[in-house]
C-alpha positions as protocol buffer text, in pm:
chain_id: "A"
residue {
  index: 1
  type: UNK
  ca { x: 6634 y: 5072 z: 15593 }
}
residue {
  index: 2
  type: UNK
  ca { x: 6728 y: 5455 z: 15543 }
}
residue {
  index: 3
  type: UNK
  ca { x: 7062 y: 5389 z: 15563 }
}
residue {
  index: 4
  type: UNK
  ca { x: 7050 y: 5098 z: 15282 }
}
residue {
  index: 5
  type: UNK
  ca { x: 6806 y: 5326 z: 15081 }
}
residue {
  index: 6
  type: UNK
  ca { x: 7039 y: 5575 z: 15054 }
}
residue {
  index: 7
  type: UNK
  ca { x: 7341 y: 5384 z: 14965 }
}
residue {
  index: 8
  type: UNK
  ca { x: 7214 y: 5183 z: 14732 }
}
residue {
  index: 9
  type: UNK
  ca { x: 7211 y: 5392 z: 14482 }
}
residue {
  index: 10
  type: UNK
  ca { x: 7534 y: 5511 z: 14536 }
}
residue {
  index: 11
  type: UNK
  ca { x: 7682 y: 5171 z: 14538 }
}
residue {
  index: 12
  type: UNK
  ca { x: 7491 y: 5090 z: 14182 }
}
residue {
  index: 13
  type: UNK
  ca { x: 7659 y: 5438 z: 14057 }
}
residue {
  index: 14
  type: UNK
  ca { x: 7989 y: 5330 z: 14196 }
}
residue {
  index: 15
  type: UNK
  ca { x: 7990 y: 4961 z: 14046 }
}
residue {
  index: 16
  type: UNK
  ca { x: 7882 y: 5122 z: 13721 }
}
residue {
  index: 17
  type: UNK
  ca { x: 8148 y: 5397 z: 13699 }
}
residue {
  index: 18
  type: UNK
  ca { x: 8422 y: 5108 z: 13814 }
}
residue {
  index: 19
  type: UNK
  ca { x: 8360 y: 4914 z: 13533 }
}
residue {
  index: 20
  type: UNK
  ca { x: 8357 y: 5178 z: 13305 }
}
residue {
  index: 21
  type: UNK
  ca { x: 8717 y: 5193 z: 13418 }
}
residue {
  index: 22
  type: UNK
  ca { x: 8804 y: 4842 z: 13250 }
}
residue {
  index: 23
  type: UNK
  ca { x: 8884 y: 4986 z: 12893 }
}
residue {
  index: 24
  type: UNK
  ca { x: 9004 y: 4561 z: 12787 }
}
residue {
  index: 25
  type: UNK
  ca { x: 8680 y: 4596 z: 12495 }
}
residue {
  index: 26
  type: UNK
  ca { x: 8545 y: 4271 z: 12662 }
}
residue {
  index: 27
  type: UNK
  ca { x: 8253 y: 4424 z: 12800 }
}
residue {
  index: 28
  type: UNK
  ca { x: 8082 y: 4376 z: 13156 }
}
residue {
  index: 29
  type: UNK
  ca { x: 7933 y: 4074 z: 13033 }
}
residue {
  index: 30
  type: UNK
  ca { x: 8264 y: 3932 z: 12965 }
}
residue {
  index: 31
  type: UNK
  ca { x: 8485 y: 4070 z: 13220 }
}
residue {
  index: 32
  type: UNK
  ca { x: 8217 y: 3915 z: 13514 }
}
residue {
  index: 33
  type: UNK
  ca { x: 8228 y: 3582 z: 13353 }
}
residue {
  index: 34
  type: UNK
  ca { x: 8544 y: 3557 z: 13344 }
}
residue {
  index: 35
  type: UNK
  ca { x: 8596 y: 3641 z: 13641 }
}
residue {
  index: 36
  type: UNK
  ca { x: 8379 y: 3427 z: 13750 }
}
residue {
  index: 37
  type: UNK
  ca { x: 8497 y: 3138 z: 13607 }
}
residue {
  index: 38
  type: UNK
  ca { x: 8824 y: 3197 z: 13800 }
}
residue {
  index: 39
  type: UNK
  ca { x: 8666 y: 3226 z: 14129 }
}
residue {
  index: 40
  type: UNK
  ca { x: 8485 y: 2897 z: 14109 }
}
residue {
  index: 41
  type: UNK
  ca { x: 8765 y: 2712 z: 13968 }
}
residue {
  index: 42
  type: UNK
  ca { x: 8653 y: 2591 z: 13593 }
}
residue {
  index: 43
  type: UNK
  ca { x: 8262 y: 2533 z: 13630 }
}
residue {
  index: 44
  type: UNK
  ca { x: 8068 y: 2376 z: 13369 }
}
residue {
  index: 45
  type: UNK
  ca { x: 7846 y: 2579 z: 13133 }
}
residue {
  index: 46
  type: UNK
  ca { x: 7531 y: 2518 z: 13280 }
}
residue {
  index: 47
  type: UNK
  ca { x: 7713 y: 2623 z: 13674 }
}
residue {
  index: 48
  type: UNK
  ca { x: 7823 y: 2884 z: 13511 }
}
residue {
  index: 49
  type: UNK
  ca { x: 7486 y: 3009 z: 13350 }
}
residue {
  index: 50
  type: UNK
  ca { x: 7346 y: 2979 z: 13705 }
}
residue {
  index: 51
  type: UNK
  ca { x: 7650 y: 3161 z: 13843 }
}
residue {
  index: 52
  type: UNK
  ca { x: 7608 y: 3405 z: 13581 }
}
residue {
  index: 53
  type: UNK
  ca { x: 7187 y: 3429 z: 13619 }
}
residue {
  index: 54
  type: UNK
  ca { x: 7184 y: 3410 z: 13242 }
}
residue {
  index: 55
  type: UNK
  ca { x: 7031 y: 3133 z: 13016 }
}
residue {
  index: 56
  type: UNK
  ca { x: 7301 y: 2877 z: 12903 }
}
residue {
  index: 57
  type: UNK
  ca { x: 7318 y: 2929 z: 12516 }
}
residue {
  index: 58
  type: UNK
  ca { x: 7399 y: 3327 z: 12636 }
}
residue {
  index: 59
  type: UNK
  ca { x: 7655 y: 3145 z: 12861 }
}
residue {
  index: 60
  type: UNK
  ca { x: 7809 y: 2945 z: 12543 }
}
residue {
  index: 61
  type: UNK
  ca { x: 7823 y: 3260 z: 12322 }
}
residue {
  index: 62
  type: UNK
  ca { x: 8021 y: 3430 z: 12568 }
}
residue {
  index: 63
  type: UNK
  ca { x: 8263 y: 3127 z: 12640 }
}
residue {
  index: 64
  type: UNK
  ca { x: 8304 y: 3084 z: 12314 }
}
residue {
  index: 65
  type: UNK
  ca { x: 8388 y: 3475 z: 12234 }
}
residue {
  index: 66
  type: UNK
  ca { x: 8638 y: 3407 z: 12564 }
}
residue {
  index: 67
  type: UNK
  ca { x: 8825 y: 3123 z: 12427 }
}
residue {
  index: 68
  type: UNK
  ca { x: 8842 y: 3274 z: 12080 }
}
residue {
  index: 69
  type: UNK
  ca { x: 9032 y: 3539 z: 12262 }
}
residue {
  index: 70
  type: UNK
  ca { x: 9254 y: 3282 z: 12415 }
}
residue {
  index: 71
  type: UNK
  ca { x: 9122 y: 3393 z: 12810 }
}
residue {
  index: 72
  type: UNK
  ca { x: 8928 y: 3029 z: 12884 }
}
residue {
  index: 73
  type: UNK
  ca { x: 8991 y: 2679 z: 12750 }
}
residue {
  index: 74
  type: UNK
  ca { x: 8740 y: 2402 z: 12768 }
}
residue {
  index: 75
  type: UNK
  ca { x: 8848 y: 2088 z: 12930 }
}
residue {
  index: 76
  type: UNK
  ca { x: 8686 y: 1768 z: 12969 }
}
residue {
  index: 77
  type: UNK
  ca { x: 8588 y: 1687 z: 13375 }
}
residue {
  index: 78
  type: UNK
  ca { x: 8881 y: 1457 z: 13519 }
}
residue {
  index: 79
  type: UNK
  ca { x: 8609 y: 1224 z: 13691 }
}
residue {
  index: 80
  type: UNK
  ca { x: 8352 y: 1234 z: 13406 }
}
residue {
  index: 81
  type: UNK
  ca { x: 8470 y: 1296 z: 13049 }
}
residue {
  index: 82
  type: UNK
  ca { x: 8117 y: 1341 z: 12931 }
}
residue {
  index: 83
  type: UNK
  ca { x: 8129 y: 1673 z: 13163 }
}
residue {
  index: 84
  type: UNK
  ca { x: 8313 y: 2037 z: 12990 }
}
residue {
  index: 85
  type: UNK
  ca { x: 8467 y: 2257 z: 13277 }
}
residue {
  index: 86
  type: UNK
  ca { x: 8552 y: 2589 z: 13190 }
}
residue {
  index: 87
  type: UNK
  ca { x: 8902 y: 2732 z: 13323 }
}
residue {
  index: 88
  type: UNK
  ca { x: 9103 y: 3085 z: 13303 }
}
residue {
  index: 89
  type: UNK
  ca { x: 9406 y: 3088 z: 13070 }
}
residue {
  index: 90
  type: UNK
  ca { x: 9714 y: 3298 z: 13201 }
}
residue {
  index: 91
  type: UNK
  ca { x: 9645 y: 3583 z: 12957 }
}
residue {
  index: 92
  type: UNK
  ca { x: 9298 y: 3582 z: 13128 }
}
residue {
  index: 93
  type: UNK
  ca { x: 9450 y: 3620 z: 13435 }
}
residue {
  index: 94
  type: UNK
  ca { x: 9662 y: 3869 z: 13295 }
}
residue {
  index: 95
  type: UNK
  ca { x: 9361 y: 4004 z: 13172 }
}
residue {
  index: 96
  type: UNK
  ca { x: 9175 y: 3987 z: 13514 }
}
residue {
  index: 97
  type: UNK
  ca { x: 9502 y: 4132 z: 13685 }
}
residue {
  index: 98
  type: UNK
  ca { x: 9501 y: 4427 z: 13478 }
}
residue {
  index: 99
  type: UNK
  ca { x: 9071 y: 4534 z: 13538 }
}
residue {
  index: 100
  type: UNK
  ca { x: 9113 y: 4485 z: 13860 }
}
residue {
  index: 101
  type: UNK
  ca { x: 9407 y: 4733 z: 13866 }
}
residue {
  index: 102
  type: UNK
  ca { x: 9258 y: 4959 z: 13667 }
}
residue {
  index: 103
  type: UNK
  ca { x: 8960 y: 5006 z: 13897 }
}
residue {
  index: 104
  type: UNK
  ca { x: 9133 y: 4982 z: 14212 }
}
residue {
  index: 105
  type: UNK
  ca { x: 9394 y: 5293 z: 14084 }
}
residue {
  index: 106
  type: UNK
  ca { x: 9077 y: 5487 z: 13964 }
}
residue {
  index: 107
  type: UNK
  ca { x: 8929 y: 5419 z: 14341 }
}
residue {
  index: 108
  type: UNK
  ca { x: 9187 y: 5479 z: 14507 }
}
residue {
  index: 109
  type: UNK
  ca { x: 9218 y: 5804 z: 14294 }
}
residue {
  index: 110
  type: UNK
  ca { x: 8865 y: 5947 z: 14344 }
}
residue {
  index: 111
  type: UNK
  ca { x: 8968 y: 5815 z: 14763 }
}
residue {
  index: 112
  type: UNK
  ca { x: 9241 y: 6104 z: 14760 }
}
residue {
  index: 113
  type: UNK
  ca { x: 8928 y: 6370 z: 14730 }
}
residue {
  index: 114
  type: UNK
  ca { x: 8832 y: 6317 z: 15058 }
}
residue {
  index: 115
  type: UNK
  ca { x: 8945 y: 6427 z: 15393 }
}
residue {
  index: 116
  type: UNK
  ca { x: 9129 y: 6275 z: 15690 }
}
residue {
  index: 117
  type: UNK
  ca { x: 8762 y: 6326 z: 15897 }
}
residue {
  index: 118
  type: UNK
  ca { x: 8578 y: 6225 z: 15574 }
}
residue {
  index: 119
  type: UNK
  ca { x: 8778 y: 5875 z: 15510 }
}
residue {
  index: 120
  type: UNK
  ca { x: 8702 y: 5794 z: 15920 }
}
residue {
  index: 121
  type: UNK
  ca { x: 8324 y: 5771 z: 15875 }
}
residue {
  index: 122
  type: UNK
  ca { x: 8149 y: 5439 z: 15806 }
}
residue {
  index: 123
  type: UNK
  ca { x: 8115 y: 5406 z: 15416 }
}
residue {
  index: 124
  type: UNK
  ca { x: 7805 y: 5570 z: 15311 }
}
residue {
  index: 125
  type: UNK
  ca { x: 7834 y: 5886 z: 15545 }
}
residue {
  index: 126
  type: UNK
  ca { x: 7738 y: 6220 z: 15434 }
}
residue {
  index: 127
  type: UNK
  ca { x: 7923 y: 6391 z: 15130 }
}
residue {
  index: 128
  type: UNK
  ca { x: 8163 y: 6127 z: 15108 }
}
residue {
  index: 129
  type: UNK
  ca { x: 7948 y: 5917 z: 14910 }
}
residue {
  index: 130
  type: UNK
  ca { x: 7928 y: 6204 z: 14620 }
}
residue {
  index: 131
  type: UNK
  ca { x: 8275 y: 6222 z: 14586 }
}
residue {
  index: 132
  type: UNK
  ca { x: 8329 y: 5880 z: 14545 }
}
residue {
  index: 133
  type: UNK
  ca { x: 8112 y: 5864 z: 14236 }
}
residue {
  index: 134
  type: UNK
  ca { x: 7992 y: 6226 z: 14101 }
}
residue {
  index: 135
  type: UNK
  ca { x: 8263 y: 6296 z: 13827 }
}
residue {
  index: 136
  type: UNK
  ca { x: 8244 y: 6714 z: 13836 }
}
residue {
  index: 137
  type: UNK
  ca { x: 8501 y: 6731 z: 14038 }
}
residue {
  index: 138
  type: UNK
  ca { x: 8782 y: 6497 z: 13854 }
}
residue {
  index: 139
  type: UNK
  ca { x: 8859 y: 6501 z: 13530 }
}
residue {
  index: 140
  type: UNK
  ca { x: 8876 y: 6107 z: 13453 }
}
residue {
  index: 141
  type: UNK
  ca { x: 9207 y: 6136 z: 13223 }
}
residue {
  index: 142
  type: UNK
  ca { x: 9390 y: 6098 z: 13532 }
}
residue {
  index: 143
  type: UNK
  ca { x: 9175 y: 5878 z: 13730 }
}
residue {
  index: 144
  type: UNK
  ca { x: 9187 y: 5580 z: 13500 }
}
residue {
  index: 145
  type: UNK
  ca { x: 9573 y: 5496 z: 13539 }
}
């Protein structure tokens, strides 16, 4: 338990500050369900409010705000008509693409802090878990390419 004691924070810090890197306007809220409903492959509302661990009309305001953006359609179930699935556009892949670029440059960024010896210790060890997330040391301008 010490060891998950004392990286959980760090990996709550380190989620947070990657999707601060996202900089699309949609929001965490938005960005997760959307990714979400590419992962599982166009869910219905109510799968996707369980997915999501929010109450379904939350999950139909923020579908609706994503199709108004043109990054989900609504669809009706090819077995059941009665049944909505909810599936990515390809501008929300776009959009998907370019979050999960942004966050993997800023990572892989803040990565080039540490040393040879530093980047060969299990994840969590010592000071490299600071520099992964403590911004002091960077200035973000450049880490958010």
């Amino acid at each position: 338990l010490g060891l998950a004691n004392n990286l959980r924070p760090t990996i709550a810090r380190l989620a947070h500050r990657l999707r601060q890197q996202d900089h699309t306007g949609l929001g965490p809220t938005m960005t997760a369900t959307l990714a979400s409903i590419a992962k599982h492959g166009g869910p219905t509302h109510g799968e996707l409010a369980a997915i999501e661990q929010v109450a379904p009309p939350t999950i139909t305001a923020v579908v609706d705000k994503l199709e108004k953006l043109g990054l989900v359609t609504r669809e009706a179930d090819s077995t059941d008509r009665r049944v909505t699935r909810v599936r990515v556009t390809p501008t929300g892949i776009d959009q998907l693409d370019e979050v999960r670029n942004r966050r993997t440059s800023w990572l892989a960024f803040r990565l080039t802090a540490l040393t040879d010896e530093e980047r060969r210790r299990p994840p969590g060890a010592g000071a490299v878990r600071p520099k992964l997330v403590d911004t002091a040391e960077f200035a973000d301008g450049g880490a958010s390419v």
